[in-house]
N, C-alpha and C positions, 0 to 999 in steps of 0.2 A: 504494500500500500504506500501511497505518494500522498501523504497530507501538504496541503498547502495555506496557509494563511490565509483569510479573504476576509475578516474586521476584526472589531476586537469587542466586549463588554461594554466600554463606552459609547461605544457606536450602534450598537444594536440592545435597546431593552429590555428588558421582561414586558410580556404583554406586544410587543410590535413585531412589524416585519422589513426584509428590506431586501433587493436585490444585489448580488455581485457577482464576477466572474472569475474561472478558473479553470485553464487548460482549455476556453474555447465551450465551454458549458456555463450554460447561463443560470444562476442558481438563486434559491427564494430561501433566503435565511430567515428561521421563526422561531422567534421564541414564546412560545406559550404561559400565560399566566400559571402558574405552582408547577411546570415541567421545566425540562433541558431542552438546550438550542437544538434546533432539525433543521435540514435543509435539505429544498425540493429540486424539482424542475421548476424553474422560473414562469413557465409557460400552462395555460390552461388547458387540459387532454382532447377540449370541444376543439377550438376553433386557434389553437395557440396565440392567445392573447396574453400577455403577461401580467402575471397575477397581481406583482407588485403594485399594478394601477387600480386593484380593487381595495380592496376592505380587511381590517385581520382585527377581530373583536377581542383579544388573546385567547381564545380558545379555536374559533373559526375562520378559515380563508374564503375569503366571496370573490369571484370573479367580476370583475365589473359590466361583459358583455351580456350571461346570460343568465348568471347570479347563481352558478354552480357552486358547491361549496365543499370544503376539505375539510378533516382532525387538524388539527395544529401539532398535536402529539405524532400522530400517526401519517398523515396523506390519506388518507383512506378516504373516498367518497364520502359525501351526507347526501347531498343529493345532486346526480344520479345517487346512486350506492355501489354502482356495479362499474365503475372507476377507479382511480386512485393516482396521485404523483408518484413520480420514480423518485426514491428517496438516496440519498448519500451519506456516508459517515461520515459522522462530526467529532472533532474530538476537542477540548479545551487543554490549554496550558497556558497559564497565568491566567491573562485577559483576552489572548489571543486565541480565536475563532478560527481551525482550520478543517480541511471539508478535502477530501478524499474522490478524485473521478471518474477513477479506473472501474471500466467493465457498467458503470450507469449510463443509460440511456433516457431521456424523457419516455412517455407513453402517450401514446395518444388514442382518443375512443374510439375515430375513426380511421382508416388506411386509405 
């Protein structure tokens, strides 16, 4: 595994979201309210719009096109349900937020 940097704790809060990049993958840094930092595909599995211009309640990701929604925890669909983000390892040391892109791919609903 190839961790890389991509922000750090002051940059990203509890409760929010935010987009960065790494190795050419575009990734949806989240931190969920009472969880640990996750990160997605950047991109929504409908219609790849990127998510960061939607909504992250710290628990749920809303897409802003067609109001699809994700786990914060997980990626996992809410609705649809039968969805989900391709998710990547996160690891911390110190402050610093670093995120692993080897062998993930986004997903997308449709081909």
């Amino acid at each position: 595994m190839a961790f890389r940097k991509v922000s750090t704790l002051d940059e990203l809060w509890e409760g929010d979201m935010m987009e960065v990049e790494a190795d050419g993958h575009d990734i949806l840094l989240v931190w969920p309210e009472g969880g640990e930092v996750q990160a997605f595909q950047a991109v929504c599995p409908h219609q790849d719009i990127p998510l960061a211009e939607g909504k992250f309640d710290g628990r749920v990701v809303m897409c802003r096109a067609h109001q699809w929604t994700f786990d914060g925890h997980s990626g996992e669909g809410i609705n649809p349900g039968n969805c989900k983000l391709a998710r990547y390892p996160v690891k911390l040391e110190g402050d610093a937020i670093l995120v692993d892109t080897e062998g993930v791919q986004p997903l997308f609903a449709h081909a």
